[in-house]
N, C-alpha and C positions, 0 to 999 in steps of 0.2 A: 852324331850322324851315322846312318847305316851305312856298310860298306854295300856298295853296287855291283855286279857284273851281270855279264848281258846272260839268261840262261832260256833253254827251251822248255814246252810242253811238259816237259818229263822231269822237270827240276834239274836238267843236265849245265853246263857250264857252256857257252857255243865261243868257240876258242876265237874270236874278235879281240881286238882291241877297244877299249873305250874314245868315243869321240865327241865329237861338239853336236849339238841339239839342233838341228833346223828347225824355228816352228812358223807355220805358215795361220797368218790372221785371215779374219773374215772369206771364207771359204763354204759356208752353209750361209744361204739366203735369210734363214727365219731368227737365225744368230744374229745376222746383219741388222735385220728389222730390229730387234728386241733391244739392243744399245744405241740403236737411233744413229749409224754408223752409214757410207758413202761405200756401193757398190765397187772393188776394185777393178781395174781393167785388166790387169798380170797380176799374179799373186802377190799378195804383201807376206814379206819375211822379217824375221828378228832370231836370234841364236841364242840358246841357253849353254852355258859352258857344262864340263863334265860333274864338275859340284855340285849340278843343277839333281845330276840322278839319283837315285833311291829307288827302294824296293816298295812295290807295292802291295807286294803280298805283307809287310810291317807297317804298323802305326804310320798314318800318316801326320807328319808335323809339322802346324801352320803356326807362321809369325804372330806373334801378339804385339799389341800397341800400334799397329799400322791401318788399321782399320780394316774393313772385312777383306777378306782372302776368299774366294771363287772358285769355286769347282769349275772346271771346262775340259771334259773328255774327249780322246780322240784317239783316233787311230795309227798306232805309230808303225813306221817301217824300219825295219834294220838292214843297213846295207853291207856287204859283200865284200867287193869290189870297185876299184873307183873307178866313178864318173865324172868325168872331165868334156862337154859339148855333148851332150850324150844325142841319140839316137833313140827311137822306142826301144828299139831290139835290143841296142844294150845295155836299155832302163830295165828292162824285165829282167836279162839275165842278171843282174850283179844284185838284187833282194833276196837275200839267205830268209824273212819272216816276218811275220804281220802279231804288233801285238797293241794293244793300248796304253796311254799314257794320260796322268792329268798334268795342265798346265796349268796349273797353281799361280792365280793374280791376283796382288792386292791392290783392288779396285779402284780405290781413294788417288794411291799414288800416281797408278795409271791415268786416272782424270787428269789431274795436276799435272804429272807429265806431256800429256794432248795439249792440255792449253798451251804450256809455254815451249812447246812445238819440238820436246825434247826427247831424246830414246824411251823406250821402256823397260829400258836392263833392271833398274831400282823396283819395279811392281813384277819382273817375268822373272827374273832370274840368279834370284836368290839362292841360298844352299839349300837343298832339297825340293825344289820348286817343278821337280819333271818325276814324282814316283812313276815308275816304267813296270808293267809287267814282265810274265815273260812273253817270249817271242811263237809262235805256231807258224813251223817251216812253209815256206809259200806253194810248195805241191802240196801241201795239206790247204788250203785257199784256193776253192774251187775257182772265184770270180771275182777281181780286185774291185770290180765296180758296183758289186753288192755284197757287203759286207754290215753285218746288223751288227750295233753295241748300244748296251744302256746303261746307266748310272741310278741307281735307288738310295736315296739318302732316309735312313731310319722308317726302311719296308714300304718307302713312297714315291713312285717314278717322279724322275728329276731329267733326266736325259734321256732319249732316243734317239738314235740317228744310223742313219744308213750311209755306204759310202755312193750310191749313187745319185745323193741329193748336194756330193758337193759340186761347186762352179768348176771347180778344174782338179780334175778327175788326180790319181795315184800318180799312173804313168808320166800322164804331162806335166804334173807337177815335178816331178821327178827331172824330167827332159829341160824343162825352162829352169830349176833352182843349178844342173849342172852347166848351164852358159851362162848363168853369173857367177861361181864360185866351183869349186871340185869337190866331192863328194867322196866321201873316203873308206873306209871299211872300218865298220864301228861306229859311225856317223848312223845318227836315227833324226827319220823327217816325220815330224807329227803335223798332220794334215789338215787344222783345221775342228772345228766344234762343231755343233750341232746348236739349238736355242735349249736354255735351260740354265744357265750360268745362273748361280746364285751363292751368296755365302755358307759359307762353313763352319760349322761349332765346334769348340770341342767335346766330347764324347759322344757324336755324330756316327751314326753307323752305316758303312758301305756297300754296296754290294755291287762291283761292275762286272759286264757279260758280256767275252766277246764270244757269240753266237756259234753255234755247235763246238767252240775249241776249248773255252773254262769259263769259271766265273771264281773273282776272289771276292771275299770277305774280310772286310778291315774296319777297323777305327780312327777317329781323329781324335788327337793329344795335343 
């Protein structure tokens, strides 16, 4: 397993502590369509723990013998400062940076899981199952509700998504996940996919883009 830490734009270390993964499900409409899934009314949540992270500028490593494993990119945030009941004003200030993440699912068990009405920790949150980029400081993010990224698996679009195509936008996402739990510094809240989820092979080749801030290049092993 690759060792993780949280780093900036510049390949810098951002002096955070490591924290737990908030990921928030069905949050893009066309994602929702495409698994044939129930429109939620509040966010739907579920938490990757920190063994979840990985680097995603390294090989990315999908379980074998589980059935296929799912690319689902998004946009992650790194927080700050905790949020406890938050407020907008002090959902804004306490975001040190905006970078991407994949949620790595393996799909079969997730089914299986749904049916018998059980978590999804066993299909989301495996060791390695959050490779995280790095982070591009939030005064460098001109506008959290337009934010462009895509996923190319082997030089052929697989993802697009914007962040103003999700149902419950950065901030408020932010505001409502801190009055159900507290939000921590080092705590990263990945917001949700885009449509385009599909499995992953190995020696599949990457290319994801968060729009004017980088684009990595990787492989799957």
């Amino acid at each position: 397993m690759f060792e993780y830490r949280h780093i900036d734009s510049d390949g810098n270390n951002i002096d955070l502590p490591l924290g737990k993964v908030v990921c928030v499900g069905r949050n893009y409409l066309q994602h929702i369509k495409e698994l044939d899934n129930e429109v939620p009314s509040t966010p739907l949540l579920f938490i990757k723990p920190t063994t979840a992270l990985c680097d995603l500028n390294k090989p990315v490593v999908i379980p074998k013998n589980f059935g296929p494993c799912h690319n689902e990119l998004e946009v992650a945030i790194l927080i700050k400062s905790p949020l406890c009941k938050a407020s907008t004003e002090d959902v804004t200030a306490a975001i040190w940076g905006v970078g991407l993440g994949l949620d790595l699912t393996l799909r079969d068990v997730q089914s299986t899981l749904k049916k018998q009405g059980h978590p999804w920790e066993r299909a989301k949150a495996f060791d390695a199952s959050c490779p995280m980029s790095q982070f591009a400081a939030v005064n460098r993010v001109e506008n959290l509700t337009d934010i462009d990224f895509s996923l190319q698996v082997n030089n052929e679009l697989r993802q697009l998504g914007n962040s103003q195509h999700m149902l419950f936008s950065i901030v408020k996402l932010l505001v409502n996940i801190s009055h159900a739990f507290t939000l921590l510094p080092g705590d990263i809240v990945m917001t949700g996919t885009p449509k385009g989820v599909a499995s992953l092979s190995v020696g599949d080749e990457l290319l994801i883009d968060l729009n004017g801030h980088f684009s990595i290049m990787t492989n799957v092993v």
